[in-house]
Structure formats: structure tokens, C-alpha cells
C-alpha angles and dihedrals in degrees: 000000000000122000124194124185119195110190103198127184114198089338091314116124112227101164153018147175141177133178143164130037144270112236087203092128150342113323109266088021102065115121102191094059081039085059092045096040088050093048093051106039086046102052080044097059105038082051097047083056102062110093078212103062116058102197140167134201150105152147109304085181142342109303097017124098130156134157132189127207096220095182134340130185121249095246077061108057095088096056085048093049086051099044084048081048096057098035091061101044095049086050094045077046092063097036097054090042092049105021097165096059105029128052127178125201120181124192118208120211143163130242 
């Protein structure tokens, strides 16, 4: 089972973790881990790559993600809110599609 936790404040994603795997099929060939794998490392590089948004994060082993916004600028809060945004509904995607081998829990918060 996968699970994946979003922590947003005020729609801005400021955390996220994910960890375990799907069993949903043969290792190398799940799609359900491929979709999920995709999602993350993608939210995590488009965001790397923004002077504005200092992050941290990675894949300490198989089966285990998590990244971190450690600051953003302010010109920057909308881009973070949409990448959040997408993050959470292509997860919710893959959890409502494959139930049994995906869950997603978000945490709101205020700044």
C-alpha cells in the first residue's frame, strides 16, 4: 500500500511524503507505484528548478519520497499553490482509480 501525505497551508503545499509500495503488480511493471513516481519527481523537479522556492527533499530508499518547501517568495506563492494543486488531484487520481493500493491524507494548516 502506498501512502502519500500532503501538508498544505492556505493551498500551499509544504510538505509531502510518500512511502511503501503498491503491489498492484510485478516489480518494475506497477502502475500504480509508475503513476505516483511520475506525480512526485515531477512536482519535485519543476519545483528544484525555481530560484524562488528553496525546497529539500528525495528518495532516501525504494518505496520512500518526501520533500519539504523551506521558504518561497511571495511572487511565488501562486505557482506553489498550482503545483500543490496538481500534486494532490493526480494523487487523489490514483487513489480513487486503485483504492486498495493507494491512500492519500492531506493536512490543512494556517500560516
Amino acid at each position: 500500500m502506498i501512502r502519500a501525505e500532503l501538508v498544505l497551508e492556505s493551498g500551499i503545499l509544504r510538505h509531502c511524503r510518500i512511502s511503501g509500495h503498491a503491489g498492484a503488480g510485478p516489480k518494475g511493471s506497477d502502475i500504480v507505484c509508475a503513476a505516483v513516481t511520475v506525480l512526485a519527481r515531477t512536482a519535485f523537479k519543476v519545483l528544484s528548478g525555481r530560484k524562488d522556492i528553496k525546497i529539500q527533499g528525495g528518495n532516501p530508499e525504494r518505496g520512500e519520497f518526501w520533500m519539504e518547501i523551506i521558504s518561497l517568495d511571495t511572487e511565488a506563492e501562486a505557482f506553489m499553490a498550482g503545483v500543490g494543486a496538481f500534486l494532490k488531484e493526480g494523487l487523489d487520481s490514483v487513489s480513487n482509480e486503485y483504492p486498495e493500493f493507494c491512500t492519500v491524507n492531506v493536512s490543512r494548516g494556517e500560516k
